[in-house]
Structures are given as structure tokens and as C-alpha cells.
C-alpha positions in Angstrom: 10.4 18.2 -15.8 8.0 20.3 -17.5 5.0 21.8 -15.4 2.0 19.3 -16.0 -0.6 21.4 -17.9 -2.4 17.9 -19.5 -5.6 16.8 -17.3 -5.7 13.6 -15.4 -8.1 11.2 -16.9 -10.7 9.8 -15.5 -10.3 6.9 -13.2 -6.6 7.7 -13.6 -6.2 9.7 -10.5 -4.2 8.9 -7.2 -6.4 7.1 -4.7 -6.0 7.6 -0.7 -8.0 5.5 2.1 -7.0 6.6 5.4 -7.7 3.6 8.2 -5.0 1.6 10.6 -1.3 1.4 11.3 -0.9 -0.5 8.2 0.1 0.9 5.1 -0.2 -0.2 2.3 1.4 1.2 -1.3 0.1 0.0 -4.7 2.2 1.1 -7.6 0.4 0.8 -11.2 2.6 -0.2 -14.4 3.9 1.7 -17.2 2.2 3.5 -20.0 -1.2 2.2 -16.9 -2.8 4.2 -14.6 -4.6 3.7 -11.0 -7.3 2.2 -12.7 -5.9 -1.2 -12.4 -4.9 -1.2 -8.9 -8.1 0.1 -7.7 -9.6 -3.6 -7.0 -7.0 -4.5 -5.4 -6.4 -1.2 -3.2 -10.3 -1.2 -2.1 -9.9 -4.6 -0.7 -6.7 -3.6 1.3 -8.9 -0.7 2.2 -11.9 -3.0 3.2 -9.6 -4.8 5.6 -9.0 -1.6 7.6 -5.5 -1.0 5.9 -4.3 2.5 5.2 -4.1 2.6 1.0 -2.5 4.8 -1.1 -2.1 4.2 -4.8 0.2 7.0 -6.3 -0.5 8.1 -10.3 3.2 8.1 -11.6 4.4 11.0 -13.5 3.4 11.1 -17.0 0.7 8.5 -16.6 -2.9 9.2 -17.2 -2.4 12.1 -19.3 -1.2 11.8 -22.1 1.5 10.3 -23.9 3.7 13.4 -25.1 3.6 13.8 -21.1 5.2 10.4 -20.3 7.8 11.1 -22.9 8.8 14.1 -20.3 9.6 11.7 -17.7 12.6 10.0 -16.5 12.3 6.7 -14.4 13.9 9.0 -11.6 10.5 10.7 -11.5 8.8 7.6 -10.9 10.9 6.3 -8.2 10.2 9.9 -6.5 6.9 9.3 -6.5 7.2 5.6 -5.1 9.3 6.9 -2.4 6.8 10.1 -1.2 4.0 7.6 -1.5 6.0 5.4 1.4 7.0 8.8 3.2 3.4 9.8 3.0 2.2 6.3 4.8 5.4 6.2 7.2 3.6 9.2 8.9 0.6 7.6 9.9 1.5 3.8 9.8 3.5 1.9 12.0 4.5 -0.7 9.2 4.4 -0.9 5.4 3.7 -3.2 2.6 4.2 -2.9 -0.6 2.1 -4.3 -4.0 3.0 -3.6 -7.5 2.1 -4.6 -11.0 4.7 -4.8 -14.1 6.8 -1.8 -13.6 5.0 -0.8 -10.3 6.7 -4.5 -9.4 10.0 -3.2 -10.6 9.4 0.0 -8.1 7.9 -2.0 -5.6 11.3 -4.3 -5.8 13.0 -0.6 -5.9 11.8 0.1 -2.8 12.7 -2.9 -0.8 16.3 -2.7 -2.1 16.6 0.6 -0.4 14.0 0.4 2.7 14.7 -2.7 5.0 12.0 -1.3 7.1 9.2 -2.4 4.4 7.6 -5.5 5.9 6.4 -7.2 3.0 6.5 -6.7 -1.1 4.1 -8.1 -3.6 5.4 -7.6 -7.0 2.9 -9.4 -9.7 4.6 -9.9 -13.1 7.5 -7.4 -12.2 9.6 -6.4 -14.5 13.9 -6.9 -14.3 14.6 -8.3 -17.8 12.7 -7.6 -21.4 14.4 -9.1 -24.1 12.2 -8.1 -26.6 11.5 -4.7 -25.4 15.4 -3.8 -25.3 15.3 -4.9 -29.0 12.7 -2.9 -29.7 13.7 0.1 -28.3 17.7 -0.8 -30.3 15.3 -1.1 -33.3 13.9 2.7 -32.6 15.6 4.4 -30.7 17.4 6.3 -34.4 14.1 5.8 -36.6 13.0 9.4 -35.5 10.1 7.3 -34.7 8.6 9.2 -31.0 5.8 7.0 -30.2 4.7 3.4 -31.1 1.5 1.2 -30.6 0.7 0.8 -27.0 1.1 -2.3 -24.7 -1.7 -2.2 -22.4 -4.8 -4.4 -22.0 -2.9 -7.7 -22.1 -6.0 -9.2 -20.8 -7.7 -12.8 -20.6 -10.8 -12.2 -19.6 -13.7 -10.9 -21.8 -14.4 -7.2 -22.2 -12.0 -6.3 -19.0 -10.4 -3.1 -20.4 -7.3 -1.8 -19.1 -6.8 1.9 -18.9 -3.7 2.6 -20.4 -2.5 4.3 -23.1 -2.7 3.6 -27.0 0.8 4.5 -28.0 4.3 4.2 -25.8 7.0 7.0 -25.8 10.0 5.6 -27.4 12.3 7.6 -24.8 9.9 5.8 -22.5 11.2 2.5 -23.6 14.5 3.7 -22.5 13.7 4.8 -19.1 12.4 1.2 -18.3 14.8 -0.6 -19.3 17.5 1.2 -17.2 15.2 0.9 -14.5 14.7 -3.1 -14.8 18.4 -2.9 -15.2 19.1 -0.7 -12.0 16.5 -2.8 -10.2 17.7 -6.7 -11.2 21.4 -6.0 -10.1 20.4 -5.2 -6.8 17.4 -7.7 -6.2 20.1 -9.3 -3.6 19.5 -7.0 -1.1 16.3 -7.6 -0.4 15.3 -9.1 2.8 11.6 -8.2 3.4 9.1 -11.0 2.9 7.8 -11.8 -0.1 5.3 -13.2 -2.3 6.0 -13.4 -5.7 2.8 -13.4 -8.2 3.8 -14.6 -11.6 0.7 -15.1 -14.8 1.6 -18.5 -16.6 1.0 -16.6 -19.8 2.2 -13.1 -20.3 2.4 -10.9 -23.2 4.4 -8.2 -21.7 6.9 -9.3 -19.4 8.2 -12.7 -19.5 7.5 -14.7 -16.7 10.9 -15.8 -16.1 11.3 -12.6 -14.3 9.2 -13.6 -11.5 11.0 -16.9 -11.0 14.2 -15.1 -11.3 13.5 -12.9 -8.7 11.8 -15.6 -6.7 15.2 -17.1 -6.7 17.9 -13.6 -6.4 15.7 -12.2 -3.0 17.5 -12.6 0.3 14.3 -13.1 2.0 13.8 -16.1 3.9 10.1 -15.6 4.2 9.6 -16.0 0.5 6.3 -17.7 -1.6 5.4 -17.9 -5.4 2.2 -17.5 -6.6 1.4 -18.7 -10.7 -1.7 -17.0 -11.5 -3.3 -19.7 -14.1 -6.1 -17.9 -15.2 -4.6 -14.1 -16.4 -2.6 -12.4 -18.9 -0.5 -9.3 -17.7 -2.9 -7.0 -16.5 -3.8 -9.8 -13.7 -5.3 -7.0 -11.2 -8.0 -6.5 -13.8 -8.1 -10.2 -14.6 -9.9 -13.9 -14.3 -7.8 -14.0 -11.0 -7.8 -10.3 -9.4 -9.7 -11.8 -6.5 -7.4 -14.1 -5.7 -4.8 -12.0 -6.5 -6.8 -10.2 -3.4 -7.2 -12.6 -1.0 -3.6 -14.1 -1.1 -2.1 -10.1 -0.9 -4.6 -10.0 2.2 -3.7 -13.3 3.7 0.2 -12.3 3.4 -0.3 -9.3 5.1 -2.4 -10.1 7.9 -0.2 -13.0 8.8 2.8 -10.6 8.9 1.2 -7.7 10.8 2.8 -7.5 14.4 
């Protein structure tokens, strides 16, 4: 991977709040940044919770920096975010949004120790973004009109970028892909966070990976009120208070 000489953006950068043994990771989504985890990690951090919420590789820059980046990268930095908590925590949870769900999923498939996931409106399965990127992927075409700010509410602005890497497309896709076959495995509890109506990623995926998880400890949660972006959404602070309410009742 090239060395990153493009500056972070504002509100884009990697967000740390030390406090107790438990740990908690918040992974943004693709082509996103930190900026829409941030609600959701300051009230983790507000119950006392250690919070970390990595920037992924290519994310907050620019988009000719994304294009650099493999999904490889982005599971690296999922994995030293939960090596970075595992050294001062005793046990680990785990919430993502969209692709941060997909590495959030990612990460329980290989960690049994993780104690809980929340993935909201993961991604395993795009139809219409593998099309897409069929559709592209020879036009000589490098960038296309961006995804973010699929957002209900009025004048909540997602921080994300205007135009998506077309290599990027690619990357995701074999990540969902990577991700969905081995959804199986996973044990650790779960809650499952789904928006009725998304833009984005269908929200089959949700319920499909409601019902592929091993875990026996397993809820879904339809968010009524939010488009994809729900962290930033009519229902972020329930999206909140559930995450807190899972964790605290899991905490030995």
C-alpha cells in the first residue's frame, strides 16, 4: 500500500476513550468515516466502556486513496483495533455499521473470544452493487457518484465521500462474499439491527444473517424510523440504548 501523504479530514479521525475492562470496537462503513460512529461510541464511552473507533485505510482522505486499498487492509485495521483493546480489557464487544457490520461479523468468525457483535445493516449480499461493479469494472470508468448520506432525517449529513472507487466496489464485494460463507461460525451473542428501509444494503441481509449465526443468544432489532446511515439517524439513540442494554446485560 502506498505511504498515506492525503490529510485526514476533519471529524474523520480515529477516536480513543480509555475507561473499564470493557472494550468496545466500533467499525464505520465504506467510502464513511468515524464521523458516524461517534454518537454511538461517546455513549459506550459515557457508560464507562473503553472505546475505540478505528479510521479504516483509505477513508477520510480522499477517494484516489481508497482506490489504494484492498479489503485485507481493512480487516488489519479491525483486527489491531481488537488487539489494541485486548490489552487493557478483559472482554470485548463489537458494533459496526454497513461494511463495519461485514468486519464486525469478520471478526467474530475468527475470534470466539468476542462477547457480543452488533452489526446494523451489515453487509453479506449486494445485488445491485455486484451488477454495478460487472457494469464498470471495463468502462475505464475509476470513480462513480458516491453512496453516502442515505439518510431519513432532515439536514443529518453523513461524512462520506462524493465519489466511490470502482476497484473499491470490488474489494467489498469479495469481502461480503468472504464474510457470508462463513457467518456459520459464529457463536458470540448477538443483536442484529436492521433499517426497514435501506438504500444501500438490502435488508434481507440482516435477517439472513439473523438466521445463518450459531449463536444461541441472538435478538433482531428493525429500526423503523432510519435509512442506512442509522447511527446518524431518527433512531441513533435507540440504536444507543439497546447496544448499551446488550452489553451491560452480558458483562461478567
Amino acid at each position: 500500500m502506498m505511504a498515506n501523504t492525503y490529510p485526514v479530514m476533519e471529524e474523520a479521525e480515529e477516536f480513543y476513550y480509555p475507561g473499564n475492562r470493557t472494550g468496545v470496537l466500533v467499525i464505520h462503513g465504506f467510502t464513511g468515516t468515524t464521523q458516524s460512529m461517534h454518537y454511538l461510541g461517546k455513549q459506550f464511552a459515557q457508560e464507562g466502556f473503553t472505546v475505540l473507533g478505528p479510521r479504516l485505510p483509505g477513508h477520510g482522505t480522499d477517494p484516489e486513496d481508497m482506490e489504494q486499498c484492498t479489503y485485507h487492509d481493512w480487516i488489519e485495521t479491525a483486527e489491531s483495533g481488537l488487539d489494541k483493546l485486548q490489552a487493557t480489557c478483559e472482554e470485548i464487544f463489537v458494533a459496526g455499521l454497513s461494511m463495519g457490520g461485514t468486519l464486525t461479523l469478520y471478526l467474530a468468525e475468527n475470534h470466539p473470544e468476542i462477547k457480543g457483535i452488533m452489526p446494523i445493516n451489515a453487509a453479506t449480499h449486494m445485488p445491485d452493487l455486484i451488477e454495478n461493479y460487472e457494469s464498470l469494472k471495463d468502462s475505464g470508468n475509476r470513480f462513480v457518484p458516491g453512496i453516502g448520506s442515505d439518510i431519513k432525517q432532515k439536514g443529518a449529513e453523513e461524512l462520506a465521500y462524493k465519489q466511490t472507487p470502482v476497484k473499491s466496489m470490488k474489494e467489498l464485494i469479495q469481502l461480503s462474499e468472504l464474510v457470508k460463507q462463513r457467518l456459520p461460525g459464529i457463536t458470540a451473542s448477538a443483536m442484529i439491527l436492521s433499517s426497514a428501509e435501506d438504500h444501500v444494503v438490502p435488508p434481507e441481509n440482516s435477517r439472513e444473517i439473523y438466521e445463518s449465526v450459531s449463536s444461541e443468544d441472538r435478538e433482531f432489532v428493525v429500526l423503523e424510523n432510519s435509512y442506512h446511515v442509522a447511527t446518524l439517524d431518527n433512531d441513533k439513540e435507540l440504536i444507543a440504548e439497546k447496544c448499551v442494554t446488550f452489553i451491560r446485560d452480558r458483562m461478567d
